[in-house]
MIMARKOL-814887 format. One record per residue (C-alpha): residue in three letters; residue number from 1; x negated, z negated, y. Coordinates in steps of 0.25 Angstrom, whole numbers, always signed. Layout:
N
     r     k      c1      c3      c2
   ALA   NUM       X       Z       Y
...
***
This chain:
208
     r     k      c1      c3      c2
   UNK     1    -416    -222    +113
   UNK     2    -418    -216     +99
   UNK     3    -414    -228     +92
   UNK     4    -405    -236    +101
   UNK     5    -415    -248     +99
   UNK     6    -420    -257    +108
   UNK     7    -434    -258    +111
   UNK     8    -445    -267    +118
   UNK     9    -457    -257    +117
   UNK    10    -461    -244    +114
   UNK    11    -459    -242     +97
   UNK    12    -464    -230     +89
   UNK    13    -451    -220     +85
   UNK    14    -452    -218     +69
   UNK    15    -443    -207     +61
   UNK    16    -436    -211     +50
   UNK    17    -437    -198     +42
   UNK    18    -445    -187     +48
   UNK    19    -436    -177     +46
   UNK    20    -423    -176     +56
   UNK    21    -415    -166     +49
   UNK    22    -400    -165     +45
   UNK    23    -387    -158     +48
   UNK    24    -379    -155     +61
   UNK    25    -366    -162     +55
   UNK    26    -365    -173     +65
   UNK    27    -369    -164     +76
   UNK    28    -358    -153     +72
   UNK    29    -345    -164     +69
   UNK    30    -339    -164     +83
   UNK    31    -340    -148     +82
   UNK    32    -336    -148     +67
   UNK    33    -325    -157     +71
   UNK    34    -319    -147     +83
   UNK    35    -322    -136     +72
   UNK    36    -313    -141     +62
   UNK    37    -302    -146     +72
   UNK    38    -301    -133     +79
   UNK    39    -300    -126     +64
   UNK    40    -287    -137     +60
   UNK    41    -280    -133     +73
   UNK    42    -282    -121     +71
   UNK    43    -278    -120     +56
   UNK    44    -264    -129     +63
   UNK    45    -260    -117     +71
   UNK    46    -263    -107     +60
   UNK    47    -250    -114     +52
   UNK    48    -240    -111     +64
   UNK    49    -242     -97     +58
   UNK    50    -236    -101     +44
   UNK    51    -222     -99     +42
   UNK    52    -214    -113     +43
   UNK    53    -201    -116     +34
   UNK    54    -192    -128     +41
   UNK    55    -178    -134     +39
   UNK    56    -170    -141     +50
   UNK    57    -156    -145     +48
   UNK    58    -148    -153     +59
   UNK    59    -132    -160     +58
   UNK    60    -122    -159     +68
   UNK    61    -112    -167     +69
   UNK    62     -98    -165     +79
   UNK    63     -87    -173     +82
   UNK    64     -76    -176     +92
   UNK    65     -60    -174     +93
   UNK    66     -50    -163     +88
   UNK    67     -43    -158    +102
   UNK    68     -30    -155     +94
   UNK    69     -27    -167     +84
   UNK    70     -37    -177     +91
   UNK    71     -44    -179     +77
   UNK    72     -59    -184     +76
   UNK    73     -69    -174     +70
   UNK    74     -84    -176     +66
   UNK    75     -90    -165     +58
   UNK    76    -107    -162     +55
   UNK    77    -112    -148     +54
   UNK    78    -125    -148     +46
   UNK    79    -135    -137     +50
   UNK    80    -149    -134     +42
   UNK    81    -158    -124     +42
   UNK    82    -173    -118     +35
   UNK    83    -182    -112     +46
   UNK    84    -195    -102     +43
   UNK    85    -203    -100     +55
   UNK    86    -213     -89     +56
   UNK    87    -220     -90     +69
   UNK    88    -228     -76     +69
   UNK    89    -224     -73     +83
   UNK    90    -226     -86     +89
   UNK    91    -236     -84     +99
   UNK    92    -239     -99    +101
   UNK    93    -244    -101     +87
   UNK    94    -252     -88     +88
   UNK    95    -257     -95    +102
   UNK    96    -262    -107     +95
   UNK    97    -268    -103     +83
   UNK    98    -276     -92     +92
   UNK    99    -280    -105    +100
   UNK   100    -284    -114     +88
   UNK   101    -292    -102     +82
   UNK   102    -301    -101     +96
   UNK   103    -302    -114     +95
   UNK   104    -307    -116     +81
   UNK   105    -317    -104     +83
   UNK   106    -324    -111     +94
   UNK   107    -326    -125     +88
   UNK   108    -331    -117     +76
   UNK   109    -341    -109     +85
   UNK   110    -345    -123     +93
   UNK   111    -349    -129     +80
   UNK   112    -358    -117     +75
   UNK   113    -363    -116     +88
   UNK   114    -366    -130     +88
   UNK   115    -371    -129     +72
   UNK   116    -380    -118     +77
   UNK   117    -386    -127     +90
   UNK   118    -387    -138     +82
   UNK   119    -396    -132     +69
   UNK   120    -405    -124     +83
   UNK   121    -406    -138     +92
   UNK   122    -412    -144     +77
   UNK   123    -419    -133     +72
   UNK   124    -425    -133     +87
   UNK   125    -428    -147     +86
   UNK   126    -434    -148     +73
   UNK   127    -446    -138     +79
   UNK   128    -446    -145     +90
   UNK   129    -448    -158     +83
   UNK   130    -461    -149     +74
   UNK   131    -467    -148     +86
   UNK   132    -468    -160     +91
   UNK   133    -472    -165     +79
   UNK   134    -484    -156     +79
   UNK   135    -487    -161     +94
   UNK   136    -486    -175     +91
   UNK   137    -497    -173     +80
   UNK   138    -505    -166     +88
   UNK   139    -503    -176    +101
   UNK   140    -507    -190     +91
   UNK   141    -520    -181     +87
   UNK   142    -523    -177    +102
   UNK   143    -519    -192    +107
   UNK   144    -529    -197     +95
   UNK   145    -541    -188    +100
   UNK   146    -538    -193    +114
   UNK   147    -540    -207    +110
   UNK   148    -553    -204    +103
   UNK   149    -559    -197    +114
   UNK   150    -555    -208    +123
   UNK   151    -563    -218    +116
   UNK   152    -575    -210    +115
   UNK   153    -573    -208    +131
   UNK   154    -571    -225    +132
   UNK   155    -585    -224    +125
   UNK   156    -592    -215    +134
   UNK   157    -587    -222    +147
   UNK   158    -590    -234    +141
   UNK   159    -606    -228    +140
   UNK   160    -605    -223    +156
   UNK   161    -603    -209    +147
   UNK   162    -591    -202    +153
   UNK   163    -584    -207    +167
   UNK   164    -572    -213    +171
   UNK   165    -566    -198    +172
   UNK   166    -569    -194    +161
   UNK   167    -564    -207    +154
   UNK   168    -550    -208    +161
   UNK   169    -550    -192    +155
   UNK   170    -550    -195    +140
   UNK   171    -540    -207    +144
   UNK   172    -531    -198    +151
   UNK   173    -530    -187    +140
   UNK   174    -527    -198    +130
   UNK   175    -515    -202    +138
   UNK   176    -509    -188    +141
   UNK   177    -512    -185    +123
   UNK   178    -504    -200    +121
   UNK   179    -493    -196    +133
   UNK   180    -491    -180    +128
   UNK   181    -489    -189    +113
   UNK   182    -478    -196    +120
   UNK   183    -471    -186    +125
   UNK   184    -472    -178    +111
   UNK   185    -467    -189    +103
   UNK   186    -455    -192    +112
   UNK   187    -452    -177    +111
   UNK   188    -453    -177     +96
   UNK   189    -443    -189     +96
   UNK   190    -434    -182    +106
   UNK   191    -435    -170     +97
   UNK   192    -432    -180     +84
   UNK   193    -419    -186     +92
   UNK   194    -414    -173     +96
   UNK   195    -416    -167     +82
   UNK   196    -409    -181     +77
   UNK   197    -396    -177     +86
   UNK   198    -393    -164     +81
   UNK   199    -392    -168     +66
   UNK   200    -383    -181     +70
   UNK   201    -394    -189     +65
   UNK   202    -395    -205     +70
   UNK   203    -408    -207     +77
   UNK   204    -409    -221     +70
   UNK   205    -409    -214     +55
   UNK   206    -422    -206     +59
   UNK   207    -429    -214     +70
   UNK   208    -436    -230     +69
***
């Protein structure tokens, strides 16, 4: 699952670099994204403030018949004109900008919240990590003394020494020290994944 590859048999999991560090860049795009988007609207209706200067013109043409001579007339009136528009009091641009400014101060408190989650879920993970680490040193020395002690005991049961009992102890032990292994090591690379996820790192650039 970790590296989307296809195996027939269990295979040991090696890290590429030992250190899984980096930014929250990829993590905090979709958020920077809405941020900066919510900021562009914003700024759109902040211009609806600014005066505007336009010029319309328009031609106006009339004809038809003379009632007292039957003549035909055609004349155009020509019409043109500069506008300045000053919309203080329009209370639908005043709407609009108040709306794009909420806006934009959310999306800009969802991405430093999310910042501030992010640097806690790694900061939080990368102790976690530490401690595992330490157990799994500790675990391999216990798992070691275990396998030591089991064949001294395959000795002394061999040599009518020590009882089935007391065999099947030292055997037992050794498998709870390899099984509570296990169960540290698949924490620790839970732990690694996790950590992996936060900074937008690809699982295949630091696990083979």
């Amino acid at each position: 699952a970790l590296t989307s590859q296809n195996i027939q048999k269990s295979v040991p999991l090696a890290l590429k670099k030992q250190t899984i560090d980096g930014n929250f860049d990829a993590s905090l795009l979709p958020y920077k994204l809405d941020k900066e988007a919510k900021e562009a609207a914003h700024k759109a209706t902040t211009r609806e403030f600014y005066p505007s200067l336009s010029m319309e013109g328009s031609i106006l043409r009339g004809y038809g018949d003379a009632y007292n001579n039957d003549q035909r007339f055609q004349r155009d009136y020509g019409v043109i004109g500069v506008y300045l528009n000053i919309p203080l009091f329009d209370a639908s641009v005043w709407q609009n900008n108040q709306k794009t400014k909420i806006s934009e101060l959310i999306a800009e408190n969802n991405f430093k919240k999310a910042s501030l989650e992010l640097e806690a879920k790694a900061k939080s993970l990368k102790s976690l990590e530490r401690e595992l680490t330490k157990e799994e040193n500790t675990i391999k020395e216990v798992v070691a003394a275990n396998e030591k002690l089991l064949e001294i005991a395959k000795i002394s049961y061999k040599n009518g020494r020590m009882s089935v009992e007391e065999y099947l102890r030292y055997e037992d032990t050794l498998f709870n020290s390899k099984a509570q292994k296990a169960s540290i090591e698949s924490g620790l690379w839970n732990t690694r994944a996790s950590l992996a996820f936060v900074y937008g790192i690809e699982l295949s650039n630091i696990v083979e």
